[in-house]
C-alpha positions as CSV (number, residue, x, y, z in Angstrom):
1,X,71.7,23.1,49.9
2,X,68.0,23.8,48.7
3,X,67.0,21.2,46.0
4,X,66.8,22.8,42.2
5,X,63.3,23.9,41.2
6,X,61.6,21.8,39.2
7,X,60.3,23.0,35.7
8,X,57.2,24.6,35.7
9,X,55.9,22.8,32.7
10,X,57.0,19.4,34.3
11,X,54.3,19.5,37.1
12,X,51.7,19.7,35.3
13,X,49.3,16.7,35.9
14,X,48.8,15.0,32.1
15,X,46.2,12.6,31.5
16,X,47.2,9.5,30.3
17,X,46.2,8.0,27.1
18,X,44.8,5.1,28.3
19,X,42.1,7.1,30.2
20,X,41.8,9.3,27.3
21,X,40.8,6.5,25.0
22,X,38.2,4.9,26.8
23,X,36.0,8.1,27.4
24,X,36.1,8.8,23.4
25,X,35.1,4.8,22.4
26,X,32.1,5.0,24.6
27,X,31.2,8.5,22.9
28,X,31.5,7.1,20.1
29,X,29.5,3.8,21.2
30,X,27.0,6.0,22.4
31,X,26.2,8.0,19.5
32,X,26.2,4.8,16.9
33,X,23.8,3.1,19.5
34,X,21.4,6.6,19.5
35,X,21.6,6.6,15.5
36,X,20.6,2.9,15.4
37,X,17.4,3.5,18.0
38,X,16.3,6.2,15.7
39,X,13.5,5.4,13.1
40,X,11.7,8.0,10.6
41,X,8.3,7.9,9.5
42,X,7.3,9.7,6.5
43,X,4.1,12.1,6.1
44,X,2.8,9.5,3.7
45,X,3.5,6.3,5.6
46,X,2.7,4.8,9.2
47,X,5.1,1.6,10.6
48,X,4.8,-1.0,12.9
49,X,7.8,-2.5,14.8
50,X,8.8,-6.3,15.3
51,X,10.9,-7.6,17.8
52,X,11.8,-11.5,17.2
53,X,8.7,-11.6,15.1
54,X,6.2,-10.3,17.9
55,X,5.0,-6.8,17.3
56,X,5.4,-4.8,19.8
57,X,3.2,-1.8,19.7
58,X,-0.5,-2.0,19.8
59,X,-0.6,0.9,17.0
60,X,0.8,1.9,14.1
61,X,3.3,4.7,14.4
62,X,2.6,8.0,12.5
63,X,4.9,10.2,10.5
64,X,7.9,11.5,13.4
65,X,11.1,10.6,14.9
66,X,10.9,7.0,16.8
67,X,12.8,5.2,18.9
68,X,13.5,1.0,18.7
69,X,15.9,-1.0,20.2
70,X,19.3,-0.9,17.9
71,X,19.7,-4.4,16.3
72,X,16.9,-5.9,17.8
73,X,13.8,-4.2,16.4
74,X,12.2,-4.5,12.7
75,X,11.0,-1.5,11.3
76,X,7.9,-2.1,9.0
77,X,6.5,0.8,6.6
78,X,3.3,1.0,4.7
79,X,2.0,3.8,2.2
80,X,-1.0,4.6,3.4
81,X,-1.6,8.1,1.0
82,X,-3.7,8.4,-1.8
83,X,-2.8,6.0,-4.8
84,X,-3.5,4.7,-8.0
85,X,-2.7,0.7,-9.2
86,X,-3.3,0.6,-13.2
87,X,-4.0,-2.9,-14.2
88,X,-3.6,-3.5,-17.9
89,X,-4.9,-5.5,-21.0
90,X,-7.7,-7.5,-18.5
91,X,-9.5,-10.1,-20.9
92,X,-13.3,-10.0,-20.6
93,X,-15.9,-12.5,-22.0
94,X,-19.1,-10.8,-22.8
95,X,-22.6,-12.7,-22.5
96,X,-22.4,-13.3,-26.7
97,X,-19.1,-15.0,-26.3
98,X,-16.9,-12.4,-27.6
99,X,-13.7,-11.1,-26.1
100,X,-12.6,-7.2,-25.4
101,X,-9.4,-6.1,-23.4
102,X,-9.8,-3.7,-20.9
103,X,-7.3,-1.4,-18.9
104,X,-8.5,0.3,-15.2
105,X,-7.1,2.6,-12.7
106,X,-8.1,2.1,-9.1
107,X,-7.7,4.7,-6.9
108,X,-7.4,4.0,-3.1
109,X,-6.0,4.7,0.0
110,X,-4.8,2.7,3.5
111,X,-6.6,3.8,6.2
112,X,-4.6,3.3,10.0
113,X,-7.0,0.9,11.2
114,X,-6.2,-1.5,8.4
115,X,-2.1,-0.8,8.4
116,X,-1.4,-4.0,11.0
117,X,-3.5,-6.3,9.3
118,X,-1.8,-5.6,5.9
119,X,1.8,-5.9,7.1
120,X,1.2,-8.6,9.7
121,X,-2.2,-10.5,8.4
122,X,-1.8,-10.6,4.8
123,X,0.7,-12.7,2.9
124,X,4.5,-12.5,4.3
125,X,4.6,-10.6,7.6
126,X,6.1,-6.9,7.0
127,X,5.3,-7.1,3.2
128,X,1.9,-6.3,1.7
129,X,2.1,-6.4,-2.1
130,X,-1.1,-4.3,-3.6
131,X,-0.6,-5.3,-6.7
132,X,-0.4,-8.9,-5.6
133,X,-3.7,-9.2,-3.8
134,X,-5.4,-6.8,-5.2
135,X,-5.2,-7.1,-9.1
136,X,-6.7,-10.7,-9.1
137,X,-10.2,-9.0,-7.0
138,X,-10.2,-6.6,-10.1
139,X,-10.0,-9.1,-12.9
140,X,-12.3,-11.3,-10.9
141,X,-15.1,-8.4,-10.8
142,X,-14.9,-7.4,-13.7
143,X,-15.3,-10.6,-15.4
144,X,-18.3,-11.2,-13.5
145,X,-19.6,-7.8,-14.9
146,X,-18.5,-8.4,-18.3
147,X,-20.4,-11.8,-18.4
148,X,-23.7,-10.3,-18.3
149,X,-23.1,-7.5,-20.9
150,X,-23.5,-7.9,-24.5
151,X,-20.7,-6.4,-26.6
152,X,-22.4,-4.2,-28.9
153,X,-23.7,-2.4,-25.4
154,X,-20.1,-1.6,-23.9
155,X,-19.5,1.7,-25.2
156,X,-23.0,3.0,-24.4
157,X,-22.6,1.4,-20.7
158,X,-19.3,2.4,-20.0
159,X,-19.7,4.6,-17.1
160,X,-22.3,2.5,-15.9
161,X,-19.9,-0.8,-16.2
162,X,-17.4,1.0,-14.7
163,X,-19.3,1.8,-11.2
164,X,-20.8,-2.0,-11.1
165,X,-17.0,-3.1,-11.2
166,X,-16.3,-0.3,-8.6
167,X,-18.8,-1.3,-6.0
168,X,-17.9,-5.0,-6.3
169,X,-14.5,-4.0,-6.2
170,X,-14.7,-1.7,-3.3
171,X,-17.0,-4.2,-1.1
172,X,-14.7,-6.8,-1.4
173,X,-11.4,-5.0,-0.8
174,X,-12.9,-3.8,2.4
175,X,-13.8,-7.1,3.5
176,X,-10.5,-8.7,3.0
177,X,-7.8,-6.0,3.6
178,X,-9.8,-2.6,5.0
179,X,-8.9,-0.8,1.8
180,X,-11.0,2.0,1.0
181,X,-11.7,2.5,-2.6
182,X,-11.9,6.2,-3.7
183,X,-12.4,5.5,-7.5
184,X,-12.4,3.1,-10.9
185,X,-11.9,3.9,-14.1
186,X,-11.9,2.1,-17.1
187,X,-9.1,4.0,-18.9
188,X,-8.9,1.6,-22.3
189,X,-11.4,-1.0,-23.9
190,X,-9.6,-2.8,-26.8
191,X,-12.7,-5.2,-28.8
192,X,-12.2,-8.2,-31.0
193,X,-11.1,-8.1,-34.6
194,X,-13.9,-10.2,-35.5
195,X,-16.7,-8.2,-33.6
196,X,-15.6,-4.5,-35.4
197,X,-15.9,-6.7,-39.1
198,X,-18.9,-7.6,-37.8
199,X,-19.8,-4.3,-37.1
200,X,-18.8,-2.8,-40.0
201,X,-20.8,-5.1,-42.4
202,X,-23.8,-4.6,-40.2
203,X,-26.8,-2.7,-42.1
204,X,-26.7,0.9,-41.5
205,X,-29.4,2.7,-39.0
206,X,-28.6,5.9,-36.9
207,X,-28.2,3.9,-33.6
208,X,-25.7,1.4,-35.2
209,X,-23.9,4.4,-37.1
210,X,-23.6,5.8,-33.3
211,X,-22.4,2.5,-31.5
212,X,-20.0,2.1,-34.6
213,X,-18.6,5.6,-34.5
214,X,-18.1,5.0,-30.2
215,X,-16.5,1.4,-31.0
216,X,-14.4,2.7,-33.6
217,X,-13.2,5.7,-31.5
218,X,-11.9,3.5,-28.3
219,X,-11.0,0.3,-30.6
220,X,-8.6,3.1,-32.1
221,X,-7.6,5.1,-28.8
222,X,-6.8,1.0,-27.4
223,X,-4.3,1.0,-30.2
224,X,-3.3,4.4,-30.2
């Protein structure tokens, strides 16, 4: 007697679910692993890479698409485009012993060769704080500046102020931290209650009427 036919549906091979499962967790492994190797620059930025506190690459990476090893590797970015720190309401001391406030506006940028020795040189490794280590430099040179300027000549020697503070600035930034220094600008000068009354009751001439007019205008434009 010739044995039944089996259904055609029935010998079909099927893969079992323990193979099937396997496969799909090491896609899966796979995929997290690539997302976690993957690093992005931005146009503005460059990085550098730790790996149990060594760095690992002898440059900074540019803007792009990097790869790192996935929970091993430290990812460190820096802002290197153009940018402005405003430091305000500086005290000054002027060489007649009087006190005016002062707000500037430095404009620099981070140029590659000094990205590695900001993040891993300066102050915690990975975390360079302009404001931190620069603002004291600008207080410091200004101050210096300030000392040797007599207060009724500010307004008049603004500009000029202004680009002896720059220079100083500039020289020392570069030194330290290979910042380069694209501008300074005094953007507010706040004088002394005392030293406009004293203006004010001084006897009139047409080169006092002029310094009081410029003190007047940025003593107001301070407040303003």
């Amino acid at each position: 007697m010739p044995l039944p036919a089996l259904p055609r549906s029935s010998m079909r091979m099927t893969t079992p679910g323990w193979l099937k499962r396997p496969v799909i967790l090491i896609v899966v492994l796979a995929g997290v692993s690539l997302w976690l190797s993957l690093f992005v620059v931005e146009p503005t930025e460059m990085a550098g890479v730790r790996r149990f506190g060594e760095v690992t690459t002898r440059e900074p990476y540019g803007p792009g698409i990097h790869l790192k090893l996935p929970l091993v590797d430290q990812v460190d970015h820096l802002q290197i485009s153009l940018d402005i720190l405003r430091v305000q309401d500086l005290t000054m001391y002027t060489v007649d012993n009087q006190w005016v406030k002062i707000s500037v506006g430095l404009t620099y940028r981070i140029p590659p060769s000094a990205v590695f020795r900001l993040l891993y040189q300066v102050g915690r490794s990975g975390n360079f704080s302009i404001r931190e280590n620069v603002e004291p430099i600008i207080a410091d040179r200004a101050m210096r500046v300030f000392a040797r300027r007599n207060t009724i000549k500010i307004s008049e020697e603004r500009e000029a102020i202004a680009n002896e503070i720059r220079q100083a600035v500039a020289s020392r930034l570069a030194e330290l931290f290979g910042l380069e220094v694209v501008d300074l600008q005094i953007a507010k000068i706040e004088y002394s209650p005392t030293f406009v009354a004293s203006v004010e009751a001084a006897p009139r001439s047409q080169s006092a009427d002029g310094a009081s007019a410029r003190i007047r205008s940025e003593n107001s434009g301070a407040h303003g």
